[in-house]
N, C-alpha and C positions, 0 to 999 in steps of 0.2 A: 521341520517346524521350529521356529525362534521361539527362544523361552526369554523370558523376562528377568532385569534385575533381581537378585535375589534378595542384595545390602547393597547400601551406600553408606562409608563409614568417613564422616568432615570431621575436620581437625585445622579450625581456624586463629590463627593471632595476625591482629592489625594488619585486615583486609576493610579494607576502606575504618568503614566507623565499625567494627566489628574488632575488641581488644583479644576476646579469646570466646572460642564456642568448641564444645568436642559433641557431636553428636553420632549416635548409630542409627538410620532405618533400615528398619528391617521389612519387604516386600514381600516376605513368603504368605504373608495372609493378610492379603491386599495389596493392591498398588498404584493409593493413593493418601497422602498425607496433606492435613488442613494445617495451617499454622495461622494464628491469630499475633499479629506486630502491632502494638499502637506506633502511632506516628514518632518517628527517631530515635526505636527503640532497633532494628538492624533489615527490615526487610530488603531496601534498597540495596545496601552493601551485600547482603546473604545474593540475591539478583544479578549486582554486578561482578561478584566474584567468578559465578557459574558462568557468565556473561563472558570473561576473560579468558578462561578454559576455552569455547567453545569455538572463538574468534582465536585461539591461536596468542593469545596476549597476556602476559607479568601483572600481578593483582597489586596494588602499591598502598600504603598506609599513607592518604595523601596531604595529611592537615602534619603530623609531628613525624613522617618519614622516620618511622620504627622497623627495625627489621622483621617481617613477616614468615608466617607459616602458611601453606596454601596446599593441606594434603588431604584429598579427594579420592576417595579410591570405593569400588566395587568390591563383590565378595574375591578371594583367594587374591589380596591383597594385591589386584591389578588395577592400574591406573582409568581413568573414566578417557576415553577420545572424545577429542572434540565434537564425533559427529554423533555421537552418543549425548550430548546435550543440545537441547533448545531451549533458550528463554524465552519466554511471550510476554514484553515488555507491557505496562498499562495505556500505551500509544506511541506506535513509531508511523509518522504519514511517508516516512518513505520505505517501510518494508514490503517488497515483495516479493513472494515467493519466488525460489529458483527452482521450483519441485512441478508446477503447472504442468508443464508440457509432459513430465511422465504419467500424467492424468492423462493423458488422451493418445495413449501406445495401443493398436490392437499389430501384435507382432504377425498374425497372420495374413492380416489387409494387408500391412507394409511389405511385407517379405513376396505377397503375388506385386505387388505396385512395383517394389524396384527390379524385381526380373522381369514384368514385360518392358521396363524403361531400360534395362541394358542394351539391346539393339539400336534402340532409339536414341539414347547417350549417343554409341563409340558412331553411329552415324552421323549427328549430330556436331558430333567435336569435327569429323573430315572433313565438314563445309566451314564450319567456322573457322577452322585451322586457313584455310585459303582467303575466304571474306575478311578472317582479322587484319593480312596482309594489306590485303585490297583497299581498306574502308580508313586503316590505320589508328582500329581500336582494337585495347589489346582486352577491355572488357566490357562485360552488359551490353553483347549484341542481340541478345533476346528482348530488353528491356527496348533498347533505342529500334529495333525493327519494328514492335510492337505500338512504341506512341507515333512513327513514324506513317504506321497506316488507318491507327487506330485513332490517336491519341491519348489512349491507356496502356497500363503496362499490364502482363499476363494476359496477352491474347495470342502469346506466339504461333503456336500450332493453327490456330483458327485463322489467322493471317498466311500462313504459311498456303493451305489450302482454298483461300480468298481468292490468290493473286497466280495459281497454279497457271488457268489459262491466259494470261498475260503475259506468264512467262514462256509458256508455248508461243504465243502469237507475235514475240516479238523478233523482227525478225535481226537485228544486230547488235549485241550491248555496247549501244554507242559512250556510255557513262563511265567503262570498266575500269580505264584508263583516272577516274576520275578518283581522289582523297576526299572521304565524306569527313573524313575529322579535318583537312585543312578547309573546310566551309562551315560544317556545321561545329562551331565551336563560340564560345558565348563573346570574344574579340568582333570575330569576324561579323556576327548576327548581331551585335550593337553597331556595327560600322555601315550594315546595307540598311540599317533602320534610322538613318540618318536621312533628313527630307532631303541636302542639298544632292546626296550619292544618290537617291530613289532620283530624282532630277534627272541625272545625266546618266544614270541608265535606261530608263526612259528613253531619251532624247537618241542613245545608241539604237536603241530596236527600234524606235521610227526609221532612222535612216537605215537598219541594215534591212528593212522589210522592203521601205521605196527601191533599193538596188534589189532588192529578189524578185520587187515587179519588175523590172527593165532587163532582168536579165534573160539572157536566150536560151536556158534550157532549164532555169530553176523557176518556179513557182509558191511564191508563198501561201503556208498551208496544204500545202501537194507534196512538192516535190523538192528538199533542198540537199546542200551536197552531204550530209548526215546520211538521209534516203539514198542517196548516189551513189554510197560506198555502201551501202548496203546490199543494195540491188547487183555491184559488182561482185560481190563477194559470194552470192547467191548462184550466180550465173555462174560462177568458175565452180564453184560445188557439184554443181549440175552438172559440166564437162558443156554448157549449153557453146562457147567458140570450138572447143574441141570438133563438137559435131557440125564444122564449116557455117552455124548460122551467123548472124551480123545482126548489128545495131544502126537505126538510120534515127540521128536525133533533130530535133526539130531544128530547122536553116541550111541542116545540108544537101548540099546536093547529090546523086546516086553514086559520085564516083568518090565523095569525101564518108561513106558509110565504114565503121568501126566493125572491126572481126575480129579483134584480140582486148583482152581484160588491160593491158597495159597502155594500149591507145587511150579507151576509155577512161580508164583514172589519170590518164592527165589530160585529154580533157579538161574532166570535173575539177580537179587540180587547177586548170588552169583558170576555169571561171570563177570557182571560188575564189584565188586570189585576187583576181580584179575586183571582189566585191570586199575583200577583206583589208584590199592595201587602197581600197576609197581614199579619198584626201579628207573628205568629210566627216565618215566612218571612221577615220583614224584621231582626228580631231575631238572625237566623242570620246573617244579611248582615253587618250591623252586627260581629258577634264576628270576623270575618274582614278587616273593615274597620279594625279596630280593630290589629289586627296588622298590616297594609299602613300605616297611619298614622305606625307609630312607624320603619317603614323609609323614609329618605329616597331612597334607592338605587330604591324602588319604588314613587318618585310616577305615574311615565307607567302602569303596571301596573295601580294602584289607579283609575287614570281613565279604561282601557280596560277594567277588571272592573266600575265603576259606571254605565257607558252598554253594556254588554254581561254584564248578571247571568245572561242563561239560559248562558253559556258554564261557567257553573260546575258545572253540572250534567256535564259532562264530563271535571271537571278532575281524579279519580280513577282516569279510564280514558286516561292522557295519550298513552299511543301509540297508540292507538287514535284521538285525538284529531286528531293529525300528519295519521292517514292520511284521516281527513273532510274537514281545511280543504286537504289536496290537490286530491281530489277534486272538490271545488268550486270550485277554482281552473280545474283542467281542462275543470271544465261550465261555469262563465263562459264558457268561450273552448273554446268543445267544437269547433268548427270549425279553431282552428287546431292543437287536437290533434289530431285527424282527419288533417289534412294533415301534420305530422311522421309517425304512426303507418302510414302510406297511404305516404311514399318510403322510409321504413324498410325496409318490410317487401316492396315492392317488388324494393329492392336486397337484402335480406338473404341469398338465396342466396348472390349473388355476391361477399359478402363475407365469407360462410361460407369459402368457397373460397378467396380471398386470405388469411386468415387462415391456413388448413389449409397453404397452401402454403409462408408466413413462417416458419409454428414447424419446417417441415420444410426449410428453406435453409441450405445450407452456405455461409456467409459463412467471411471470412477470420478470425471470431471463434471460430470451432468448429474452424481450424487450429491457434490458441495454445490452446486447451482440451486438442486432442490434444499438443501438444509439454510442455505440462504435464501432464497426467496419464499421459502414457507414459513420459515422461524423468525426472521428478523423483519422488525417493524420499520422499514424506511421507504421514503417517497422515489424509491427505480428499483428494477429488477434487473437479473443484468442474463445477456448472453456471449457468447461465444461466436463469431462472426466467420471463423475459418477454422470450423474443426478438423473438414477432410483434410487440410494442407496440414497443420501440426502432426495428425495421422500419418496422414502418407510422405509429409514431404521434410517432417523435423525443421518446420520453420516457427516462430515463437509466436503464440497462439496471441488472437487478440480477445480481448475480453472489452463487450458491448455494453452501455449501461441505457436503458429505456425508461425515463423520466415519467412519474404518472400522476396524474391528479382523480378529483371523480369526473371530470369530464373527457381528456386525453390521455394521451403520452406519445411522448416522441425521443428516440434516439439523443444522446447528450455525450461528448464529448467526456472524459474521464476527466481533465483540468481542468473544464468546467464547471461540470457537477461540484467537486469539491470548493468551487468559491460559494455555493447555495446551500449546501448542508449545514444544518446545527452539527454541533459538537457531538453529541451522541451518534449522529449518522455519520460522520467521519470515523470516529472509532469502529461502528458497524463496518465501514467498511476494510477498515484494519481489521477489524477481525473475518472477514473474508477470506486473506491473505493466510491469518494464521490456519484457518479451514484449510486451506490447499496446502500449507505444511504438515500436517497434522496427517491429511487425504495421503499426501505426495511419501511420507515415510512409513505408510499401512502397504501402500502401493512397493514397494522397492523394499519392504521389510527390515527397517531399520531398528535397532533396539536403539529408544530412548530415553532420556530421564528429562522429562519436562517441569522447568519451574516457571510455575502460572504466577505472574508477578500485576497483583489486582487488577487482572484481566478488566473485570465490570466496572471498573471507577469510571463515570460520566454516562452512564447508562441508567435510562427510565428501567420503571420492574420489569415489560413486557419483553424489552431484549435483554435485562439480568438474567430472566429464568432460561430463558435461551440461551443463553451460556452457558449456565449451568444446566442444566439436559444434555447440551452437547459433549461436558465436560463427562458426566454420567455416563453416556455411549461410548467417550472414548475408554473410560476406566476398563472397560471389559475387554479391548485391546491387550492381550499375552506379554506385548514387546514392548508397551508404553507402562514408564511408571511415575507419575506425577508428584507433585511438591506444590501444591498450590496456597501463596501468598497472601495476606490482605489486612489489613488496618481497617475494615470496615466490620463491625460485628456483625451486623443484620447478615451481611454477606456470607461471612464464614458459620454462621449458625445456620445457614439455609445449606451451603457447602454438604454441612456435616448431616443434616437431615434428610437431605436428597438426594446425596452418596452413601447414605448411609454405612457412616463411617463410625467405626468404636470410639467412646466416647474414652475408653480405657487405655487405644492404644495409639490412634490413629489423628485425634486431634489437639494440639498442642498451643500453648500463646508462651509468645515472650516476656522472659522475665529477665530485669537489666539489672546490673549488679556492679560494685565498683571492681571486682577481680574481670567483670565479662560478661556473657551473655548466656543463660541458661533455658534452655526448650521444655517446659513443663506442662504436666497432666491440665485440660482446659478446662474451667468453669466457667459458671454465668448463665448456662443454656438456660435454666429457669429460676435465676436466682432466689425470688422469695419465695420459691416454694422450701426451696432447699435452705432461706434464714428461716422461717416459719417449722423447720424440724430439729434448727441448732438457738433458737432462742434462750439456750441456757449459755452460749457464748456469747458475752459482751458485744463484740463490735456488731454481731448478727445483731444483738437484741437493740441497740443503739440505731443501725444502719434502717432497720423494719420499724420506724416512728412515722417515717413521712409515707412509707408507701400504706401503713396502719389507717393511718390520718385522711390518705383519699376514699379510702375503702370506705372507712365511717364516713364519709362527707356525701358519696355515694348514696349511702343505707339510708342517713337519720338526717343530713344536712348540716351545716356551716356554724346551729344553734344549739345542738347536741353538746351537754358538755362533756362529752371526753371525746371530741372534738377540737374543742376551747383548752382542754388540760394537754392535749397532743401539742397543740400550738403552741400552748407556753413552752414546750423545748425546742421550738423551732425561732421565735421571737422572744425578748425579754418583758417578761411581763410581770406583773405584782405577785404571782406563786409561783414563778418561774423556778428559784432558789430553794422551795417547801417540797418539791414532787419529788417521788421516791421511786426505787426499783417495786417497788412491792403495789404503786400506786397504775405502774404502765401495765405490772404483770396482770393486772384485775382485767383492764381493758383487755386486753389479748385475750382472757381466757372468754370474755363476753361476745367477745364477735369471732372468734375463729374456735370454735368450739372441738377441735383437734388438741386446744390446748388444754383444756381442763385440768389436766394432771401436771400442770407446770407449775415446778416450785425451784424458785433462783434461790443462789446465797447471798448472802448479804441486802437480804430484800427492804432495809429499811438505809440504804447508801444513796447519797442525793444523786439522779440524775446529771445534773449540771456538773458535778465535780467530775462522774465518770466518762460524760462527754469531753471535758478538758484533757483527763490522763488519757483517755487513750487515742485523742489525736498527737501526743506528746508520743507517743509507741507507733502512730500513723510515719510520723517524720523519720522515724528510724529503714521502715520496710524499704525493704528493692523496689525501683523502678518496677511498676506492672502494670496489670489492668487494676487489683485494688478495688473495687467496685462499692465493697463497705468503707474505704478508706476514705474513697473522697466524696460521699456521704456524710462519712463522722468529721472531716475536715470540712466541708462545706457550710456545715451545722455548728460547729467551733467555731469559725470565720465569724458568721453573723452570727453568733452571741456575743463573740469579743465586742466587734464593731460597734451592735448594739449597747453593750454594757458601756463600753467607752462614750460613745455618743452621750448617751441619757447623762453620763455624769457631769457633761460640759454643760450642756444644754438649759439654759433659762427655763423653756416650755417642757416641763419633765412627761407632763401627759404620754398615756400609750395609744396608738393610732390605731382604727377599727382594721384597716384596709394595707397594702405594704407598708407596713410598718418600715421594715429597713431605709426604703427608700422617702419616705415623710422625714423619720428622723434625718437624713443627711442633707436632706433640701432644707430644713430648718438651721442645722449645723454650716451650710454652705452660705446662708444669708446672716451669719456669726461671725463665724470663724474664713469664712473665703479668701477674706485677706488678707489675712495673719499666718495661718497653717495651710500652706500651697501644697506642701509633701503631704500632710495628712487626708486632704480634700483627695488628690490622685489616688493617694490608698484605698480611700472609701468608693471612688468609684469604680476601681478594680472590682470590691466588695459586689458593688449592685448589679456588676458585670458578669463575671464568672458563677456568682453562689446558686439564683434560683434556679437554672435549670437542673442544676446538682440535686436539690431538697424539694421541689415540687415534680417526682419525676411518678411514672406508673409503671405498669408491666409490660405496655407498649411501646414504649419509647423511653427505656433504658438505654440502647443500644450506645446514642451519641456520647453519654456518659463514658461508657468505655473507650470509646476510640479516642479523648483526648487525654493527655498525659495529667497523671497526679503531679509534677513538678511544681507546676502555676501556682497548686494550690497547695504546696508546703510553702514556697516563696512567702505566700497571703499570706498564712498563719503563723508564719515567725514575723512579717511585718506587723499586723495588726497587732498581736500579745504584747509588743514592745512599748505602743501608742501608752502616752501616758496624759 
């Protein structure tokens, strides 16, 4: 039994945007790890690193080409193999797995399927060893037999035994003699598909028919000298001159009667010639020659049609033609078809059964079929179209996609389908593929360390949680230990509650720094429950104004005033400057009665001045999530903005309704065309700040995933504004 990673211990410098990261996981208790990245802070790079391992490829610092560290290593300080990572990119349309077909191994079907196909092979190869010579292909005689009687491929055997008594019945392979590659080849079958050469072959079998009427022992449709030399050939078989009988052919007389095979072929010999060296007859030849001559491309053609002229008499009826110089190839060698035909049919039952049993095996491939067609919400479900062959025969499985609406579904084509899929069922069906990698290395027992790199990015809920469920099932896998990626919160906060992962050891966010990149303990899961118990810390007591403020608006409404006194630190208003720590702490203990026992320091220190300093302490922090931070920045922003405004402004009035946005539409019909840089500033302002400051418990999450940068940029622009 495979045991699982135990550690993974990285040790990164300038690997892509990644200056330095040293991290340890440890898998002994669990073996799955959440990481929470906002956008450009390293998940990409952390993704393409593993990415470069896995592929066999140099990780490169590719913007200021620094010389890099790239040391990745498992416990007892052994290196990780590449086949020991997979990355699960957030969409590649061209991944497909290499792993499918060992989904669909039953070693016991196969191991009976190829010993009763050993006889049938080395028999096989004896006739084709002789027809390759014959036909003058050296491959795909199973293929070119099969459309040849069929016009499908894979019906060899069924053909084989089709044309059994045919090949008894026939009594001389008059064709054996014949190259089916110098006819059937795509030169030659453009050149008889020509009207003027169908003409004058034509025009040949008129006239070589009018001479087999007129002549005195041939008959056309009876009896021609093909049949002639066959008949003699029969007869010497027989010993039929041996035993002093004779031949009396029509016009002779009793004393001109044949008793020897040699009389008789020339004979025929010699009537055929008069019908073949016609003046007329030859003439026809010539018109067709004549058109082979100016083709250089169809010199071998024209010198296989002028030492074999009676083939032309065929060349009208061409697939019919296919199917005579087979058959003669067979009667050459009737004996070693007999012998294919003879273990074939031998074994055939029992490989009726092995067959029957294949297409009905529940491989571990008809497990990802069901976890995709029950879990994933898209308009096709898909099958499998030749399981017995992948089975028995290690040929590369096709995979069927059945299009459905509420009234149909029909079969669709795979490049197809993908031009009518939304973008979510595209990715659905990339994640398909990762299914069968995922299947394909439980199957073949692979140990690996999988980095899930935002797997669910462009995915509705119904297939997010599907993912994640799947992800869940895989966790309990011994030999799989995941790393799963994502810049989405909502995502990574489901991640950790549906994996039920330590929130102590197992889920992490990045924190970015000017020395690098540091993997730290995660917050946020229920942020203002958790300000709501640290309200004696500043930024907590600061950041829980505006979600305070919906709550009351909630409870009492819009008229409430401490409602109206919340506002005032969110817009500038006439007691904007007067409110104090001691005036918010009152609010808080009236409506969250948890607080009752809440006594701040400094409880008569202005609001306003504390919101200033400690966005001034905001612009110092690491690159993070920050979630108080760009709250108390966002909240800084639009009071600067606002204070700045009001001071320009003719109309000093405070506006009932978005204020922010009244004041700089008044400011913009002032000042628009004077202060161009400051106008852009301010609408950065009405851009970025509300969803910052009017956020709730529901829809925090967007707040995180975008970077605090933007909004330190803001806040040193706007304080500057004078």
């Amino acid at each position: 039994m495979y045991e699982n990673m135990k550690q993974v211990n990285i040790n990164l410098e300038n690997c892509y945007g990644i200056t330095k990261l040293k991290k340890d996981f440890d898998f002994l208790n669990g073996n799955v790890y959440a990481i929470y990245s906002p956008n450009g802070t390293m998940k990409t790079s952390f993704a393409n690193t593993f990415k470069d391992i896995s592929k066999v490829l140099l990780t490169t610092d590719r913007v200021f080409r620094r010389p890099n560290v790239r040391d990745i290593k498992k416990e007892n300080n052994v290196d990780l193999s590449p086949e020991e990572i997979f990355v699960i990119e957030p969409y590649n349309e061209y991944f497909v797995s290499s792993r499918i077909s060992t989904l669909l191994v039953n070693k016991r079907l196969k191991n009976d399927y190829e010993n009763i196909y050993i006889k049938i092979d080395e028999a096989k190869e004896k006739l084709f060893k002789k027809i390759s010579k014959m036909s003058g292909l050296k491959s795909s005689l199973e293929e070119e037999i099969s459309i040849s009687f069929t016009g499908e491929e894979g019906n060899f055997f069924d053909v084989l035994e089709t044309i059994k008594p045919y090949v008894a019945d026939l009594s001389e392979p008059v064709y054996s003699q014949v190259s089916y590659k110098e006819i059937f080849n795509e030169k030659v079958l453009n050149f008889l598909n020509m009207e003027n050469v169908k003409e004058n072959i034509s025009s040949y079998i008129t006239k070589y028919n009018e001479l087999i009427e007129s002549s005195t022992y041939f008959k056309k449709g009876v009896f021609n000298h093909n049949n002639a030399s066959a008949v003699s050939k029969n007869l010497k078989d027989n010993g039929f001159f041996e035993a002093e009988h004779f031949i009396s052919l029509h016009g002779q007389s009793e004393d001109q009667r044949v008793n020897n095979k040699e009389e008789f072929d020339r004979i025929i010999e010699q009537e055929k010639n008069i019908i073949l060296n016609n003046t007329e007859l030859l003439a026809s030849f010539e018109n067709i020659d004549k058109i082979l001559t100016k083709n250089e491309e169809l010199r071998s053609f024209r010198e296989f049609l002028t030492n074999n002229t009676g083939i032309i008499l065929e060349l009208l009826e061409i697939e019919e033609l296919k199917k005579k110089i087979w058959l003669s190839y067979f009667k050459t060698h009737k004996d070693l078809y007999i012998n294919l035909i003879t273990e074939y049919e031998e074994a055939k039952e029992n490989l009726k059964n092995i067959i029957a049993q294949a297409k009905l095996e529940i491989t571990r491939w008809r497990k990802v079929v069901d976890i995709f067609n029950k879990r994933f919400f898209v308009p096709f479900k898909l099958e499998i179209a030749n399981q017995e062959d992948v089975i028995l025969k290690q040929v590369a499985p096709f995979i069927s996609f059945v299009f459905k609406d509420f009234i149909s579904e029909t079969p669709i084509e795979q490049a197809e389908l993908v031009t009518i899929l939304s973008t979510g069922e595209k990715h659905a069906l990339y994640i398909l593929n990762v299914i069968f990698e995922f299947e394909g290395r439980i199957e073949t027992g692979q140990e690996t360390l999988f980095i899930v790199d935002d797997i669910a990015d462009s995915f509705d809920y119904k297939n997010k949680y599907a993912i994640i469920e799947y992800l869940k099932e895989i966790s309990n896998i011994n030999i799989f230990n995941q790393i799963i990626l994502t810049h989405n919160f909502d995502f990574f906060r489901t991640i950790q509650s549906r994996l039920n992962l330590s929130r102590d050891t197992k889920v992490l966010m990045v924190e970015k720094t000017l020395s690098g990149v540091n993997l730290v303990k995660a917050e946020y899961f229920n942020p203002f429950n958790y300000w709501m118990d640290h309200l004696n810390e500043d930024k907590k007591f600061i950041a829980s104004i505006a979600f305070s403020r919906n709550i009351i608006n909630y409870i009492v409404g819009e008229d409430d005033q401490d409602y109206l006194k919340l506002t005032s630190l969110l817009h500038i208003k006439s007691d904007t400057d007067s409110i104090t720590k001691i005036d918010v702490e009152s609010i808080y203990k009236k409506f969250f009665p948890k607080q009752s026992n809440l006594n701040l320091l400094k409880p008569n220190d202005k609001i306003i001045d504390l919101i200033f300093s400690l966005a001034e302490v905001c612009l110092l922090d690491p690159e993070g999530i920050n979630l108080e931070n760009k709250i108390i920045l966002s909240i800084a922003i639009r009071l600067k903005a606002e204070k700045f405004m009001l001071s320009k402004l003719t109309d000093k009035n405070y506006a009932n309704k978005n204020q922010t946005r009244e004041f700089f539409d008044r400011y913009n019909v002032e000042f628009g065309n004077t202060e161009l840089e400051k106008v852009k500033i301010l609408e950065r302002v009405n851009l970025i700040t509300p969803e910052n400051i009017h956020l709730n418990s529901f829809m925090y999450e967007p707040i995180l995933d975008i970077s605090d940068v933007h909004l330190k940029e803001l806040y040193n622009d706007v304080k500057v504004m004078q």
